[in-house]
MARPA-697275 format. One line per field, with one value per residue: residue in three letters; chain; x, y, z of N, C-alpha, C in turn. Coordinates in steps of 0.001 Angstrom, whole numbers, plus 500000, padded with zeros to 6 digits. Each point is the difference from the previous one (the first is absolute). Layout:
N
rest = (ALA	...)
kette = (A	...)
neast = (X	...)
nnorth = (Y	...)
nup = (Z	...)
caeast = (X	...)
canorth = (Y	...)
caup = (Z	...)
ceast = (X	...)
cnorth = (Y	...)
cup = (Z	...)
This chain:
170
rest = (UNK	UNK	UNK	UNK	UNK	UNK	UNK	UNK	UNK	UNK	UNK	UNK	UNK	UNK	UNK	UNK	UNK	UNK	UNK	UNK	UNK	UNK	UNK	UNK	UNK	UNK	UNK	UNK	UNK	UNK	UNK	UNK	UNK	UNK	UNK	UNK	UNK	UNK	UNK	UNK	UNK	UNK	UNK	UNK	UNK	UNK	UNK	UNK	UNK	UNK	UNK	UNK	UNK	UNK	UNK	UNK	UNK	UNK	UNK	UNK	UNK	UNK	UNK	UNK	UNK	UNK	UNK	UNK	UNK	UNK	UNK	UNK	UNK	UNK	UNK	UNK	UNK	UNK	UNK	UNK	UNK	UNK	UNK	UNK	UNK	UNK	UNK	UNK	UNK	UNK	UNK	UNK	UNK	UNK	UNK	UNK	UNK	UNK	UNK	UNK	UNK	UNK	UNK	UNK	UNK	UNK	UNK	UNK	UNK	UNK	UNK	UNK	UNK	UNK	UNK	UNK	UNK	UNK	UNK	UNK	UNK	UNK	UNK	UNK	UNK	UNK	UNK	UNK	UNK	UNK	UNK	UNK	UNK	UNK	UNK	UNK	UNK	UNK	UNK	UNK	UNK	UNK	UNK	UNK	UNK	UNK	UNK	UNK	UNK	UNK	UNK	UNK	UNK	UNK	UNK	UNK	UNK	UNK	UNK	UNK	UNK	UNK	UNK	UNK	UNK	UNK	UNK	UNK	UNK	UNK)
kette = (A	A	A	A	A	A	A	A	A	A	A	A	A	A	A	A	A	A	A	A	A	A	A	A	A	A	A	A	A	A	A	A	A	A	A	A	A	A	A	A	A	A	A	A	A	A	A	A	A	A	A	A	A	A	A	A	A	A	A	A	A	A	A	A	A	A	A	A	A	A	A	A	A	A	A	A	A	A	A	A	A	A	A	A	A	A	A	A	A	A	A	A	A	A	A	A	A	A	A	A	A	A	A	A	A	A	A	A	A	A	A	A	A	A	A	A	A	A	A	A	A	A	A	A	A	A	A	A	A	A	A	A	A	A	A	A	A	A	A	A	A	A	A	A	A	A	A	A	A	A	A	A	A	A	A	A	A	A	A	A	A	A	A	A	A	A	A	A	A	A)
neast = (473411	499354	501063	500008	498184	500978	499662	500459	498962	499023	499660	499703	499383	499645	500581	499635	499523	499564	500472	501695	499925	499047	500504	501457	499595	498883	500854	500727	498559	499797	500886	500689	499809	500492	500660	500235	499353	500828	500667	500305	500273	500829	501245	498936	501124	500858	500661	500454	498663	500037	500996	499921	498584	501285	499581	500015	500552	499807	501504	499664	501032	500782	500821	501064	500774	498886	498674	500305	498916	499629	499485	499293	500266	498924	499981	498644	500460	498546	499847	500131	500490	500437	499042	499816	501034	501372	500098	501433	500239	500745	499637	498772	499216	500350	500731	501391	499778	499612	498861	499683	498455	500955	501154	498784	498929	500884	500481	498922	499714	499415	498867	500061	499306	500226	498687	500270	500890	499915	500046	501054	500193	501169	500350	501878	499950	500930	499304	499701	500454	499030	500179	501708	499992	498995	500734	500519	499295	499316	501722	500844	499078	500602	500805	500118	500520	498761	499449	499756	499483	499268	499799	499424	499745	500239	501353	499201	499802	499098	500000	498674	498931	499174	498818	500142	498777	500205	499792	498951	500384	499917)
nnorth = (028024	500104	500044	501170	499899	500182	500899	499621	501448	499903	498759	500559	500478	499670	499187	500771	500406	498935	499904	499125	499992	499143	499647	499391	499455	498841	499723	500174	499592	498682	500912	500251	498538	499448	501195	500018	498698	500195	501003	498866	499014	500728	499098	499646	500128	498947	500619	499815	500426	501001	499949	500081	500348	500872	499864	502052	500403	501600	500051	501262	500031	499398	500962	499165	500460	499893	498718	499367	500260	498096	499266	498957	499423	498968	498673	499651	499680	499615	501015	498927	499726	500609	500293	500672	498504	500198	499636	500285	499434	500100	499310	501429	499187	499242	501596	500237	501247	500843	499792	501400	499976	498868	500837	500234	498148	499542	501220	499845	499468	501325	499901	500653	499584	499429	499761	499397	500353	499220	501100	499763	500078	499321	499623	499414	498715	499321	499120	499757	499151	499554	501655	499827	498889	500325	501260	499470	498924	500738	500707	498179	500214	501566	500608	498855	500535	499539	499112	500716	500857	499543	499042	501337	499967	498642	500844	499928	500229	499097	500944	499890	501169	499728	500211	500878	500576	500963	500494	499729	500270	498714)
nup = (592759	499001	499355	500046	499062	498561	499109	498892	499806	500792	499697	498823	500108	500703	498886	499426	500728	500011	498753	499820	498515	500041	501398	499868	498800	500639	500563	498866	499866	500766	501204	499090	499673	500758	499800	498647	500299	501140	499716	498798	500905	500148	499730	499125	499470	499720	499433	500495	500228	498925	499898	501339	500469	500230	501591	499023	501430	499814	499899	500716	499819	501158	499137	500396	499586	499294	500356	498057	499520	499868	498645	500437	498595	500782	499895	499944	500949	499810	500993	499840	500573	499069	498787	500679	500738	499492	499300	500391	499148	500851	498797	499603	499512	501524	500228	499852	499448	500750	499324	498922	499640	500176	499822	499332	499990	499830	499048	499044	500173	500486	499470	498816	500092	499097	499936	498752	500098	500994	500595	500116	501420	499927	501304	499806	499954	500581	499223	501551	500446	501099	500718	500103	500699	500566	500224	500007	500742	500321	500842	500505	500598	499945	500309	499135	499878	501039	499805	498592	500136	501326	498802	499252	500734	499991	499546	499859	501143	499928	500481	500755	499660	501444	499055	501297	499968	500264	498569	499697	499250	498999)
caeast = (499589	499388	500139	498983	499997	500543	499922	500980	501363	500271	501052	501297	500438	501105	501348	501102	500125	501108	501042	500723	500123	498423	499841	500816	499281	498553	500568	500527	498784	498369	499105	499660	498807	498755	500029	499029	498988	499801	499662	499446	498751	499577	500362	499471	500321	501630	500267	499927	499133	499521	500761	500121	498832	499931	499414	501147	499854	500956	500929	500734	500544	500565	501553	500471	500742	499829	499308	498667	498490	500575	498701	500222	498716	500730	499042	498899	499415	499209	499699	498785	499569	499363	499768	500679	501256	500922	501797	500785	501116	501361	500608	501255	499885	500997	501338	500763	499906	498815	499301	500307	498592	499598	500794	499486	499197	500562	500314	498614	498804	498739	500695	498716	499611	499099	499768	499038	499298	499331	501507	499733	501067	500470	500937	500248	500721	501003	499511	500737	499437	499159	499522	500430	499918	498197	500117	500975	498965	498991	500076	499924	498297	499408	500945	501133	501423	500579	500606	501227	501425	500599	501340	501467	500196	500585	500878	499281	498818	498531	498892	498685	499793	498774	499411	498295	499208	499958	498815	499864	499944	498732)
canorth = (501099	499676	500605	500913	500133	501062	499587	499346	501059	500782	498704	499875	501561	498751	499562	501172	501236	498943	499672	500991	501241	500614	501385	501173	500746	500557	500841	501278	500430	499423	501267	501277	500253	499953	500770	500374	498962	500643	501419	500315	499679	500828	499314	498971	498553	500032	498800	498625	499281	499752	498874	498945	499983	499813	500927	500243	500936	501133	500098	501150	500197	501579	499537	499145	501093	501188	500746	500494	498696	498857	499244	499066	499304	498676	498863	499993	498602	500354	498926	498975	500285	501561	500678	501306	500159	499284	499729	500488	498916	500261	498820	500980	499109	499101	500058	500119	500966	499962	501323	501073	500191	499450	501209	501359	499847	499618	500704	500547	499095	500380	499858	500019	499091	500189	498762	500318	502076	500526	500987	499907	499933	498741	499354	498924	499609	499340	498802	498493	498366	499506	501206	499793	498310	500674	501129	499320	499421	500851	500582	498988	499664	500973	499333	498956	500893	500144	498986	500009	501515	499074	498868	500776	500709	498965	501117	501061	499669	501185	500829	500359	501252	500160	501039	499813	501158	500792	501142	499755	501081	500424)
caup = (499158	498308	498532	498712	498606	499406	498473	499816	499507	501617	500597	498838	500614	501323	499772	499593	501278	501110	498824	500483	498916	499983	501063	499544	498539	500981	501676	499382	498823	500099	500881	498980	499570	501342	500728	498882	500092	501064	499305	499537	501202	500960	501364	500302	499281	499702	498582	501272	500163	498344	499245	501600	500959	501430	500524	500617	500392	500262	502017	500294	501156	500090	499743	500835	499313	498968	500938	499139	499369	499805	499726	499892	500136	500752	500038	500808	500841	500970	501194	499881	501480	500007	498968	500083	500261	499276	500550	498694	500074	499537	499415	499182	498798	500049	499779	501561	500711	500897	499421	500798	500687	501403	500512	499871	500917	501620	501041	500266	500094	499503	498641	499605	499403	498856	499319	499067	500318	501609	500498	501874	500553	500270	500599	500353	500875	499451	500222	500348	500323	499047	498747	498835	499259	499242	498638	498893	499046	498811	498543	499248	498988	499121	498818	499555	499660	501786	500122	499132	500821	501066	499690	499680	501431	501047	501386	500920	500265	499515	500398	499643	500791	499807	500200	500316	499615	501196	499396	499090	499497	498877)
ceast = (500160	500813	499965	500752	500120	499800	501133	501000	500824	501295	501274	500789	500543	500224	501018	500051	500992	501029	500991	500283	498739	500139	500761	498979	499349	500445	500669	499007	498649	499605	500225	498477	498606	499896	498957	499104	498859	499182	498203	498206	499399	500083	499475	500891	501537	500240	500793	498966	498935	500552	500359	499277	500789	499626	501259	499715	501056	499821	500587	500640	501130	501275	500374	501548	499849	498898	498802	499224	501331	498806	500866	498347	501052	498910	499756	499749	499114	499684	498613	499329	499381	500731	500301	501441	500238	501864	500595	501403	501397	501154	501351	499987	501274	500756	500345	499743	498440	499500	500135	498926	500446	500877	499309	499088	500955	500246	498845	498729	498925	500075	498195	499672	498391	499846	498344	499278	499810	501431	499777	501353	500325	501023	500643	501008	500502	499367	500950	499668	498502	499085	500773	499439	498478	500629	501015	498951	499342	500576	500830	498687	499757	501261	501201	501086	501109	501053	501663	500757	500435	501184	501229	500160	500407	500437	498811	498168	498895	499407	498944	499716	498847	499384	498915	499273	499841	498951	499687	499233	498997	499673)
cnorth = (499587	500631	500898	499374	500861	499353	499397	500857	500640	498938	500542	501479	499546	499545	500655	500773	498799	499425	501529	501245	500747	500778	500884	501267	501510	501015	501070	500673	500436	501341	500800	499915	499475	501861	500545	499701	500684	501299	499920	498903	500980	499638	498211	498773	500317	498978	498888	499480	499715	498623	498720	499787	499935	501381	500512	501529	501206	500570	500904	499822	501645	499354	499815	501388	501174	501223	500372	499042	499887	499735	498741	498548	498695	499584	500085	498556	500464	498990	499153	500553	501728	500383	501425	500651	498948	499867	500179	498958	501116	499591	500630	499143	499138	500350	500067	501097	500130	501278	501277	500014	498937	500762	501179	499772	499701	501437	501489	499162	500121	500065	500314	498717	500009	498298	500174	501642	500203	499702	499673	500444	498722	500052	499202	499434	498525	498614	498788	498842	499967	500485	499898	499161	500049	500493	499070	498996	500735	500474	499039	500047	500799	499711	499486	500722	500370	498836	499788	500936	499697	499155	500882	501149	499831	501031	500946	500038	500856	500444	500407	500817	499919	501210	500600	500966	500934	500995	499900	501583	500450	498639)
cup = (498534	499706	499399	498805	499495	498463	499161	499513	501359	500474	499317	500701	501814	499630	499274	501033	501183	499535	500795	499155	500079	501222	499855	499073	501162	500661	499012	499181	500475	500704	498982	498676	501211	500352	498827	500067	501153	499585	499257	499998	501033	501972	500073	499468	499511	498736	501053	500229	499169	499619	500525	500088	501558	500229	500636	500484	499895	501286	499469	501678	500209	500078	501415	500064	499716	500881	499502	499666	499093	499226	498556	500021	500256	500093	501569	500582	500957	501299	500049	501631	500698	498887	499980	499899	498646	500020	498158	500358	499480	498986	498878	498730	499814	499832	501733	501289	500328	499186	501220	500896	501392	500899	500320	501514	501214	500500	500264	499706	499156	498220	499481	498442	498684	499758	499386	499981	501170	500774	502029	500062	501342	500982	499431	500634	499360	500510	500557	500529	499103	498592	498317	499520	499784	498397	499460	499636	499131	498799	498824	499189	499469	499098	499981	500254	501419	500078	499548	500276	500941	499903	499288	501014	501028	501051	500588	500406	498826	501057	499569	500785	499720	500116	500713	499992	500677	499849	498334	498804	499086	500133)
């Protein structure tokens, strides 16, 4: 699998987002103006992917606890092999603990989903043997930064949750 090409400001923006201060920065900022960004596209686009070019999707899920919509934008690895479905890497921007959204899907699944404005609703499920090692290639190629949270993550697995389509909405 190629590469994606990314511009030299998009490159400059993964390496500050995979730099250990730069995720720290991201993971306490980047969803409060992606949520503005959001608003004021009208669903179609995230200052993540303004400023990245990655392709990033909003996951509403259902609190894992709480019991309430959860929404959350997360990068988008799409399935080369069916386009419809995609997968969400658990990485938490290389820190230790396991983001809240992969707590919310293990213990309700269904999750409604937004990418570029068109809204479905998604199964998922917890990618293993040869399915991880597919979605961990791709999302090494979408972006640099997998690689590097991995090596400061060493104590704990990544999990990937794939996503699959169950009804598609608009």
């Amino acid at each position: 699998m190629p590469e994606k090409k990314y511009a030299p400001f998009q490159v400059l923006m993964h390496k500050i987002g995979s730099s250990t201060p730069g995720a720290w920065l991201y993971a306490r900022t980047l969803h409060i103006s992606d949520g503005i960004v959001l608003r004021l596209s009208g669903g179609r686009m995230t200052m993540t992917s303004l400023l990245s070019g990655l392709p990033v999707v909003i996951v509403t899920t259902t609190g894992a606890k709480s019991g309430l919509a959860r929404t959350v934008p997360l990068l988008c690895i799409r399935d080369e092999d069916n386009p419809a479905n995609f997968a969400i890497i658990a990485t938490n921007w290389g820190q230790k603990r396991y983001p809240a959204w992969y707590f919310n899907l293990k213990a309700n699944p269904q999750a409604t989903c937004s990418i570029a404005g068109k809204v479905a609703t998604y199964l998922a499920h917890e990618a293993a043997d040869e399915e991880y090692t597919r979605f961990w290639d791709y999302a090494v190629h979408t972006y640099r930064g997998y690689p590097l949270y991995k090596q400061r993550i060493h104590g704990r697995k990544i999990p990937i949750m794939v996503m699959t389509m169950v009804d598609q909405r608009s």
